[in-house]
Backbone bond lengths (Angstrom), bond angles and torsions (degrees), N, CA, C in turn:
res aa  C-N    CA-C-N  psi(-1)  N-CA   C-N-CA  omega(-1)  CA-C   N-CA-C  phi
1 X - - - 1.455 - - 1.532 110.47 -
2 X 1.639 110.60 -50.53 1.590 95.44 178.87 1.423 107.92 -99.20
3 X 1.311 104.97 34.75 2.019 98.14 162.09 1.696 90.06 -115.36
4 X 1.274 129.02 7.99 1.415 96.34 179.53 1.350 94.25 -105.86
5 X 1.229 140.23 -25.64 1.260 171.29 94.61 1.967 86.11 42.03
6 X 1.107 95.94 -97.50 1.606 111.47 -174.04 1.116 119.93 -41.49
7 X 2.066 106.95 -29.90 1.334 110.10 168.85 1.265 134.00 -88.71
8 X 1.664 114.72 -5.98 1.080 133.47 179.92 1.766 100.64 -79.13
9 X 1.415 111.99 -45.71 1.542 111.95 -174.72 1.387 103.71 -75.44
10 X 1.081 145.63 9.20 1.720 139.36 -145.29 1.718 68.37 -115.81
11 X 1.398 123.58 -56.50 1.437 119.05 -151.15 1.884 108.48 -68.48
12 X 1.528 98.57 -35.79 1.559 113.96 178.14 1.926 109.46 -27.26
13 X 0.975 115.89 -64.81 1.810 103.65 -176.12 1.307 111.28 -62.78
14 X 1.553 139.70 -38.28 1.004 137.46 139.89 1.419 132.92 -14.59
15 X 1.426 125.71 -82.82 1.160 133.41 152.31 1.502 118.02 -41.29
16 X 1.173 138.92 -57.63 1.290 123.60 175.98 1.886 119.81 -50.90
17 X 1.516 99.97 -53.36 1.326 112.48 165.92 1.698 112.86 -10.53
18 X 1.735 85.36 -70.21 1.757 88.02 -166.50 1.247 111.10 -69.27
19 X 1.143 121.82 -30.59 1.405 136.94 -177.83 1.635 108.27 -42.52
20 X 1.852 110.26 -60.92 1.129 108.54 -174.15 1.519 112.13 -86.77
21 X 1.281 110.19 -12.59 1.641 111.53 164.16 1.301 109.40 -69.50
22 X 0.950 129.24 -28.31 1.464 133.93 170.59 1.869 109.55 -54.45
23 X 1.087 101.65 -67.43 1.440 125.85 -161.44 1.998 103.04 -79.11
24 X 1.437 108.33 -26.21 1.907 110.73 150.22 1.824 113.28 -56.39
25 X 1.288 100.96 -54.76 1.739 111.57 -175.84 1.681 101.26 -42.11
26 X 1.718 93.72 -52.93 1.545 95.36 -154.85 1.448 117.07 -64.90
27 X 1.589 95.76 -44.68 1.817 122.40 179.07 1.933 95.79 -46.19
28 X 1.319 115.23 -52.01 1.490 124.67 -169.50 1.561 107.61 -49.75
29 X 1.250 99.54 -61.40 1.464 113.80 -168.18 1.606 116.62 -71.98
30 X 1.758 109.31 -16.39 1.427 107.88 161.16 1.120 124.15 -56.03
31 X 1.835 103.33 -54.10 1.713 118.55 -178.36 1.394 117.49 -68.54
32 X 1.335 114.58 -26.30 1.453 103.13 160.56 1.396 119.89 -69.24
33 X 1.490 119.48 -59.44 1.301 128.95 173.31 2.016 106.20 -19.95
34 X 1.285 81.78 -69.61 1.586 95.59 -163.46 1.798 119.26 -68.30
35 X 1.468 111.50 -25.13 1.256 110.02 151.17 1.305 157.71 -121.55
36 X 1.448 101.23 24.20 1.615 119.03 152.40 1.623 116.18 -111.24
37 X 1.135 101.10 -5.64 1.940 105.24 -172.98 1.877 108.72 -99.84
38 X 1.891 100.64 -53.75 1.560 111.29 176.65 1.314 102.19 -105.09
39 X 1.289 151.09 44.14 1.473 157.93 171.25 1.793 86.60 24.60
40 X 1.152 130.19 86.27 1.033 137.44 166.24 1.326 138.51 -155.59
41 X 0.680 169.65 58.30 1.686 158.30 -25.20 1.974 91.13 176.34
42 X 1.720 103.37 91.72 1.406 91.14 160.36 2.397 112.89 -93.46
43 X 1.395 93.70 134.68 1.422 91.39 -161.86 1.528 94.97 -98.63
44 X 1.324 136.55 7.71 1.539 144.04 172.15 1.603 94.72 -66.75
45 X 1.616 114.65 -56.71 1.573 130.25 -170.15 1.438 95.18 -31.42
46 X 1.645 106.01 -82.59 1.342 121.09 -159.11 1.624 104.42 -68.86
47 X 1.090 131.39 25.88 1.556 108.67 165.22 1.420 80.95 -128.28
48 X 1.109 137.18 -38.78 1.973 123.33 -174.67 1.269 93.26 -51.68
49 X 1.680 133.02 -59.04 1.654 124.86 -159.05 1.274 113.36 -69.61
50 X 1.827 105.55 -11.96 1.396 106.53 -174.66 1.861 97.72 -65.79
51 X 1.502 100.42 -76.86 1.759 110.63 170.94 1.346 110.46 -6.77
52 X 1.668 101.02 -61.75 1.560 105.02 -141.91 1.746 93.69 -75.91
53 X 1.267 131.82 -15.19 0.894 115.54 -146.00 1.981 96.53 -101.37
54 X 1.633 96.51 -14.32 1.164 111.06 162.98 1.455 121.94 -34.47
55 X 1.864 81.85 -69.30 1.704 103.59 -174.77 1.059 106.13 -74.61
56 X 1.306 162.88 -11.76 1.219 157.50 113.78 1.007 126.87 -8.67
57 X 1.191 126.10 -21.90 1.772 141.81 -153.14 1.774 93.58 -118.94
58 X 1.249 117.43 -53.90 1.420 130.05 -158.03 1.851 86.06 -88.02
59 X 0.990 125.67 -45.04 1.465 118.73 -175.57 1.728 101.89 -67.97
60 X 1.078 118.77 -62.43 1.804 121.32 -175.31 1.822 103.53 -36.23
61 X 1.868 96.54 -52.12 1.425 79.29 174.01 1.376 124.91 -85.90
62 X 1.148 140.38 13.84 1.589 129.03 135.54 1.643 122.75 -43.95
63 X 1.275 87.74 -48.74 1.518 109.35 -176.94 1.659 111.72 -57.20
64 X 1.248 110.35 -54.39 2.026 127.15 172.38 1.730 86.75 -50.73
65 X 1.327 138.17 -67.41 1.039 138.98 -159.54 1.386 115.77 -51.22
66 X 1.552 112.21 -38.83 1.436 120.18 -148.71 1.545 83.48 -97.67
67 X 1.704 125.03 -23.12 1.632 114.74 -175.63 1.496 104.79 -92.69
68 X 1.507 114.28 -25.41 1.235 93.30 164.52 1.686 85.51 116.48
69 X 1.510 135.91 1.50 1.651 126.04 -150.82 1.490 91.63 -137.46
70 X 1.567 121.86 48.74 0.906 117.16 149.37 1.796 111.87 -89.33
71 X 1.862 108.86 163.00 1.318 108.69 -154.24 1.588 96.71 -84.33
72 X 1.472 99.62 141.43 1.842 98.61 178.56 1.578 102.55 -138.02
73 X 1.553 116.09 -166.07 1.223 118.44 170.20 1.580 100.08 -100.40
74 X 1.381 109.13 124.74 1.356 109.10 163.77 1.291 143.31 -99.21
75 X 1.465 97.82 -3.02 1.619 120.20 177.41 1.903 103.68 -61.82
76 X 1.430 118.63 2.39 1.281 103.18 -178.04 1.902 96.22 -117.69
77 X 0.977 92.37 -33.16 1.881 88.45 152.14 1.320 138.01 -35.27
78 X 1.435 93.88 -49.66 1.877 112.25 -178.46 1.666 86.13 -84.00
79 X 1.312 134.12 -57.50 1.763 98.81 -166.08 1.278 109.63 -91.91
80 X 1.960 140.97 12.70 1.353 98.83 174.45 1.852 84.38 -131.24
81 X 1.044 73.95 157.57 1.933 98.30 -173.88 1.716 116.81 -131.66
82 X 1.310 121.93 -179.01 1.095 113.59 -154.99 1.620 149.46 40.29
83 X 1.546 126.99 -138.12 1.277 118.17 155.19 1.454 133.19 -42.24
84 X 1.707 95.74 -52.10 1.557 83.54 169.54 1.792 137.32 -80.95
85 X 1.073 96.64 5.97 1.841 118.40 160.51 1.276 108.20 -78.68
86 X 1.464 123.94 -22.06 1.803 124.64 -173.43 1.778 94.59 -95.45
87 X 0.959 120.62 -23.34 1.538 116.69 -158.64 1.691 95.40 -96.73
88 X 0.965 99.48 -52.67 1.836 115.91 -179.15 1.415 102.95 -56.55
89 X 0.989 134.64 -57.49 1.683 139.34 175.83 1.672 98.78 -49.57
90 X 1.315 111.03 -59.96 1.814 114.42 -169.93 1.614 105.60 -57.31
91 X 1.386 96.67 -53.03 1.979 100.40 -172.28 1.628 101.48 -57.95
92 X 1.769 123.97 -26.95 1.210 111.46 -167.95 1.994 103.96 -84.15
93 X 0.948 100.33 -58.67 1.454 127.44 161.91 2.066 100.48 -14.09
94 X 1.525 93.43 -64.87 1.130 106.97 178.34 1.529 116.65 -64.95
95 X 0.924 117.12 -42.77 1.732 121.38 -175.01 1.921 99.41 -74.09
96 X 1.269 125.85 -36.29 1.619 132.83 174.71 1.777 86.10 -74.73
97 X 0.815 148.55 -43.95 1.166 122.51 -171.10 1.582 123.49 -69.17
98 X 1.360 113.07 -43.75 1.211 117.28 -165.22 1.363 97.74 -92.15
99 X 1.383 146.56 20.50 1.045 156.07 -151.63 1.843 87.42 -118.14
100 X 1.731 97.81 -67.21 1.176 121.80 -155.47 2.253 91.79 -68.86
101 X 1.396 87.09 -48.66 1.807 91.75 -175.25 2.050 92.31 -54.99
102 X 1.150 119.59 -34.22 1.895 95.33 -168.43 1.444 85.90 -80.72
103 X 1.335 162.35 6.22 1.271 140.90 -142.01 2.108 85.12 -122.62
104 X 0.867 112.75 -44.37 1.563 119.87 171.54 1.869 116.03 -76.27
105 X 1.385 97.42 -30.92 1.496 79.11 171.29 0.821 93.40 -90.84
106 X 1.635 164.88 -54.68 1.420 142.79 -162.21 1.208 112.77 -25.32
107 X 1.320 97.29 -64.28 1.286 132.91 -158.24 1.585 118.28 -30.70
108 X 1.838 93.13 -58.02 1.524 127.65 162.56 1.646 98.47 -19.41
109 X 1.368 122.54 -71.71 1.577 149.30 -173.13 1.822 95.64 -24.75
110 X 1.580 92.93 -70.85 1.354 110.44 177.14 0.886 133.00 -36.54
111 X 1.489 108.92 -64.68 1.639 109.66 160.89 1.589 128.59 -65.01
112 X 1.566 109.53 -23.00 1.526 97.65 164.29 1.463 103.79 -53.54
113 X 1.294 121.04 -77.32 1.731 126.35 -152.62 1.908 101.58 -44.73
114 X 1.001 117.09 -38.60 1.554 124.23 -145.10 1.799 82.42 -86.57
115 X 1.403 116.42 -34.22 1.955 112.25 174.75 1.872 91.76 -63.67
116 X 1.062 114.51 -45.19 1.548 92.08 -165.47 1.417 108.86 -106.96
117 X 0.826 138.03 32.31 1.288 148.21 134.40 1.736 103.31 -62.87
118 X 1.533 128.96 -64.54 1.210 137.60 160.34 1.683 94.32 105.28
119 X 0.974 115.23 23.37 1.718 121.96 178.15 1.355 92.62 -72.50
120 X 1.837 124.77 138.34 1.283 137.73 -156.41 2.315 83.87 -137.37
121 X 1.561 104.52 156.47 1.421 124.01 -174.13 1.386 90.64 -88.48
122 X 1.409 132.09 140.25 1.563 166.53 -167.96 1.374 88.32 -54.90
123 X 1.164 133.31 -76.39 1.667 133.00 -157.69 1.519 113.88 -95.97
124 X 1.465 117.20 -48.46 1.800 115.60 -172.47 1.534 106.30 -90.21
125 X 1.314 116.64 -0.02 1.617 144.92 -173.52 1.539 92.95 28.45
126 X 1.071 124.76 67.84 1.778 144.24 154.32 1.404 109.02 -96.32
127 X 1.996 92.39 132.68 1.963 92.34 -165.41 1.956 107.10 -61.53
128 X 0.673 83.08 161.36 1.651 89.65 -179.16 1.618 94.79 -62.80
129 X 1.085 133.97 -83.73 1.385 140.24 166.23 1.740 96.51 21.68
130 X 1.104 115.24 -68.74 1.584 125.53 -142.90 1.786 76.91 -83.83
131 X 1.034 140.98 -76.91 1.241 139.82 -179.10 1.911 124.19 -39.11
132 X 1.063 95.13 -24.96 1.747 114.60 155.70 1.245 114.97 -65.34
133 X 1.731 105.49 -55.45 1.279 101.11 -171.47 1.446 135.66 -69.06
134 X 1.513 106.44 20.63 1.521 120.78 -167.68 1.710 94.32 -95.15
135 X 0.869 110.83 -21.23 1.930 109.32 175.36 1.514 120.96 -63.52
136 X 1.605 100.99 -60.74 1.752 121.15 169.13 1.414 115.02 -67.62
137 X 1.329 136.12 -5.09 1.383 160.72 171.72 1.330 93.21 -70.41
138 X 1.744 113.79 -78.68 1.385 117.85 -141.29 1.529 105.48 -83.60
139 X 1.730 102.20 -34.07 1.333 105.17 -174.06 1.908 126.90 -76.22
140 X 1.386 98.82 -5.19 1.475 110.60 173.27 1.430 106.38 -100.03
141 X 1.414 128.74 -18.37 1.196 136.27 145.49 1.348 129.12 -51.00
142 X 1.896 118.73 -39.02 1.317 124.07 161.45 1.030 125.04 -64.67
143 X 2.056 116.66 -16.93 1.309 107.98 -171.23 1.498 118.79 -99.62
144 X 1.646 101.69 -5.90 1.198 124.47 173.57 1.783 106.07 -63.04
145 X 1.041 103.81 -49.09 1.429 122.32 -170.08 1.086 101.91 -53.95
146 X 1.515 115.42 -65.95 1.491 121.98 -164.83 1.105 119.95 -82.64
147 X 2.089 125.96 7.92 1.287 114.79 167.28 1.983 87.89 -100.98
148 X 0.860 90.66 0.60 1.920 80.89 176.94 1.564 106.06 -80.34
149 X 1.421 122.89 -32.59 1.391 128.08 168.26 1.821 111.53 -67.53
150 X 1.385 97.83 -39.28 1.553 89.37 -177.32 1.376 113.01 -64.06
151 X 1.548 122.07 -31.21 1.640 124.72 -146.85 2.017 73.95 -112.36
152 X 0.868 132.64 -28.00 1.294 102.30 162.55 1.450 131.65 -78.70
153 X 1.438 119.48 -21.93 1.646 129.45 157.68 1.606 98.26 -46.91
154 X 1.169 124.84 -70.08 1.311 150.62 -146.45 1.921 84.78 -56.71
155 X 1.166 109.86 -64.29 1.778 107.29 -178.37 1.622 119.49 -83.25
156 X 0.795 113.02 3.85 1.507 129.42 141.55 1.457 125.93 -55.15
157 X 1.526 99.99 -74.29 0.874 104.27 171.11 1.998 135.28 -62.78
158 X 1.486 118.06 -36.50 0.926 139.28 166.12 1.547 109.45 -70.28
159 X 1.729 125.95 -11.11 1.671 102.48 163.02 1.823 107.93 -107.50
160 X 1.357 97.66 -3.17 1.871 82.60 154.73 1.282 100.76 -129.81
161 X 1.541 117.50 55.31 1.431 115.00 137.77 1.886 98.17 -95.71
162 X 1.014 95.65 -33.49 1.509 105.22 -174.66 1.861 114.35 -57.38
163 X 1.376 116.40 -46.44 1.314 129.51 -167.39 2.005 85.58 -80.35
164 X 1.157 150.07 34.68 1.250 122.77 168.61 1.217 105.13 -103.81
């Protein structure tokens, strides 16, 4: 039950991904459609694809996180090996995490003040708050990710420390 569970959420950034890549294409091709074809300019289009394309951005990189193909320096890959390649990955791992974990709880802050402020978006008139809250969303989501990479390095490493 909770391995299908784990496998059902593993697929979640994936699936959403296309979802909102889907729904950028479509949003795109309205506002073009509609204002070079019917001289008409819907302005809801271009601020939803704006959002979405946000969350699109902040979700993919969950996704880079959770595959592991976010961009790094690798020139320290090729010269260190062994233990200290397991420790160096964790301490880095670790320092991007808690980086990424204060960047979502701040964040939290943000979106409190910006709900009571009660300031609403120009066209879909949605409080800003909720549109904030796509940062502290994604980025406590990245950190989720990336302690699931650490604590899976971590037992990796610890069952062929075991087999020597």
């Amino acid at each position: 039950m909770v391995g299908r569970f784990l496998s059902w959420t593993n697929k979640i950034e994936e699936h959403l991904s296309v979802v909102l890549f889907s729904l950028l294409v479509v949003l795109c091709f309205l506002q073009v459609l509609f204002r070079f074809f019917l001289n008409f300019s819907l302005s809801w289009t271009e601020e939803l694809a704006n959002y979405n394309f946000i969350l699109l951005i902040y979700i993919s990189c969950s996704l880079g996180i959770q595959r592991g193909a976010h961009v790094r320096v690798e020139i320290i890959d090729g010269l260190v090996t062994g233990w200290p390649k397991y420790w160096l990955d964790q301490a880095i791992d670790l320092a991007w995490g808690g980086f990424i974990f204060m960047v979502g709880y701040l964040g939290i802050g943000i979106v409190e003040d910006s709900l009571m402020v009660q300031k609403t978006t120009p066209a879909l008139d949605w409080p800003y708050g909720w549109v904030y809250a796509i940062v502290p969303a994604t980025f406590l989501l990245m950190t989720l990710r990336l302690a699931q990479r650490i604590h899976a390095r971590h037992r990796l490493w610890t069952d062929a420390r075991q087999h020597l």
